[in-house]
N, C-alpha and C positions, 0 to 999 in steps of 0.2 A: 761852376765857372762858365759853364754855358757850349760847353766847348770839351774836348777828349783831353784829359788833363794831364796827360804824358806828352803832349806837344806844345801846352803851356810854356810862355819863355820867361825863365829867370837870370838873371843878368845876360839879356842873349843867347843866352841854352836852352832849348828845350831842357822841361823836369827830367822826363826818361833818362840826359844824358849825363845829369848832376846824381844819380841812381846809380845809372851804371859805371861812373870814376870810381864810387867808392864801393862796388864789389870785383873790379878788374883784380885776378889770380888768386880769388879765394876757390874757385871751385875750378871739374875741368870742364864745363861749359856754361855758356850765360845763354839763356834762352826768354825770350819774350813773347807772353801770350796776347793777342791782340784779334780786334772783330777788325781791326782796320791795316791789314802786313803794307799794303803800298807806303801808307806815311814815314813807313821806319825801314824800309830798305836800305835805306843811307847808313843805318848804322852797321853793318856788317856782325849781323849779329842773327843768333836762329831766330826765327819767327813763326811760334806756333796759332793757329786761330782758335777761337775756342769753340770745344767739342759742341757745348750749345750756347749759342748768341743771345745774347741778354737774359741771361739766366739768371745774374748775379755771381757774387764774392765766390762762391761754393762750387760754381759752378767752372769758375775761372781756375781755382784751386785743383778741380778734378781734369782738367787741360794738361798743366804744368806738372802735375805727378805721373799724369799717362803717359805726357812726351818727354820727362827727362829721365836720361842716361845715367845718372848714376842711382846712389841707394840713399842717400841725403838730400833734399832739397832746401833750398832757404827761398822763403820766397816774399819778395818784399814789393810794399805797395809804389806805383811810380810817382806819386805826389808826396814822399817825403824826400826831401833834399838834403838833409842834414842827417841822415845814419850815421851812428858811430862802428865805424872799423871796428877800433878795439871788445864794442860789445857783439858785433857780427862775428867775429876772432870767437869769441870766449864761447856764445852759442853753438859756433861751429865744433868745437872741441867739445864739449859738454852732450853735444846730440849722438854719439857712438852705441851713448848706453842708452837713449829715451828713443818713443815712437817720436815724440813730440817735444821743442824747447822753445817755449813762448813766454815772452816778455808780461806781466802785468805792472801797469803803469796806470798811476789814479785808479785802481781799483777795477780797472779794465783791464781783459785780457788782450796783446796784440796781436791779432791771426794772420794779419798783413805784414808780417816782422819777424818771421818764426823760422823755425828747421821743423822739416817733417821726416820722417822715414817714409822712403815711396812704398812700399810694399804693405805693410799694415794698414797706412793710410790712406793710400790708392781705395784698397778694400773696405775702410770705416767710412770716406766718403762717399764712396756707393753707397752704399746703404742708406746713410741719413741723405742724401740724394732720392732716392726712392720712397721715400718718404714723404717725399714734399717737401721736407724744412730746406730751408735756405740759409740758415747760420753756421757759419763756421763753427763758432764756437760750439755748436752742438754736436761735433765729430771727437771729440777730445774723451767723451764718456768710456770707457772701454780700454783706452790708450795710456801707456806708459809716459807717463809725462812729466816735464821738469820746466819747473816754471822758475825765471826771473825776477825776484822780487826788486825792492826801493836801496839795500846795500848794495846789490851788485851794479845798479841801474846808477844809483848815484858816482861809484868807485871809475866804470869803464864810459858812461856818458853825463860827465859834472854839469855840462850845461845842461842838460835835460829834453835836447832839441831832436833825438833820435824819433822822436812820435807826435813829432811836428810835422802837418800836414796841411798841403796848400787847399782849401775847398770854396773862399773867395776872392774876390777883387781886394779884400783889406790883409786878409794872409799874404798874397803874393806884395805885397805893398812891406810886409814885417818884415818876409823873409828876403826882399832886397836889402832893409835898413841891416838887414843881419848880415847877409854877405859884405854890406859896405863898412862895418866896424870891424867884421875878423877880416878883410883885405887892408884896414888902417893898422891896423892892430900887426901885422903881420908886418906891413912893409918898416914901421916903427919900432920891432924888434933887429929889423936889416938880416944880414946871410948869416 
């Protein structure tokens, strides 16, 4: 995009802010890892920097489990705008008993989409930190994990748009045309 892609504006919002609507009172804190805190002081919201700057996804991930406060993290990427709740819900319930609860969508796992345990996984990502690798996905080997398959994925998000993410000029162009039919769609259903 050219640009930090959680200040990207879609219908007039910033992404980050289309993010954080749809995880307000699931957890008891929302906290944002960011190499840039000044842009998002406005949002009244934590602001953590990351432990190292341009490190990459793993590295951003080993930030967010150091600084947060509880025993469950969820932590999701800021260039999706269309989460579904309902599967953020079901993940969050489901993560009590897993180190790990990640979505696999097309055949892909989504590490930017998941619940983690801070504590096993604080410690698994060190490791594979130390290592050099830089994959998320390579932190899961070892870990209790419960993966979301195409039933649950289909039942809690029918449209499919939960791992829909903005990365250029013709995404942010979709994901308007998207927001302008569910706002049709919506006001044509009335109160």
């Amino acid at each position: 995009m050219g640009s930090d892609k959680a200040s990207v504006k879609l219908a007039g919002k910033p992404l980050i802010e289309h993010v954080l609507a749809r995880v307000v009172g699931l957890g008891d804190e929302i906290l944002i890892t960011t190499n840039h805190p000044a842009e998002y002081g406005y949002l009244d919201t934590r602001l953590e920097p990351d432990l190292t700057p341009g490190a990459g996804v793993l590295a951003g991930l080993h930030t967010a489990l150091s600084a947060a406060a509880g025993t469950l993290v969820l932590v999701l990427a800021c260039d999706m705008p269309f989460v579904s709740r309902p599967l953020l819900e079901h993940m969050l319930r489901l993560a009590k008993d897993f180190d790990v609860v990640i979505p696999k969508y097309r055949k892909m796992y989504e590490p930017l989409h998941a619940v983690y345990r801070k504590t096993s996984c604080l410690a698994a990502v060190e490791r594979v930190l130390m290592t050099g690798e830089q994959r998320v996905i390579s932190l899961l080997s070892g870990l209790n994990v419960r993966t979301i398959g195409p039933p649950d994925l289909a039942h809690l998000d029918p449209e499919g748009l939960s791992f829909f993410n903005i990365n250029t000029p013709d995404d942010l162009i979709y994901a308007e045309q998207l927001l302008s039919q569910r706002r049709a769609g919506e006001q044509s259903q009335g109160p």
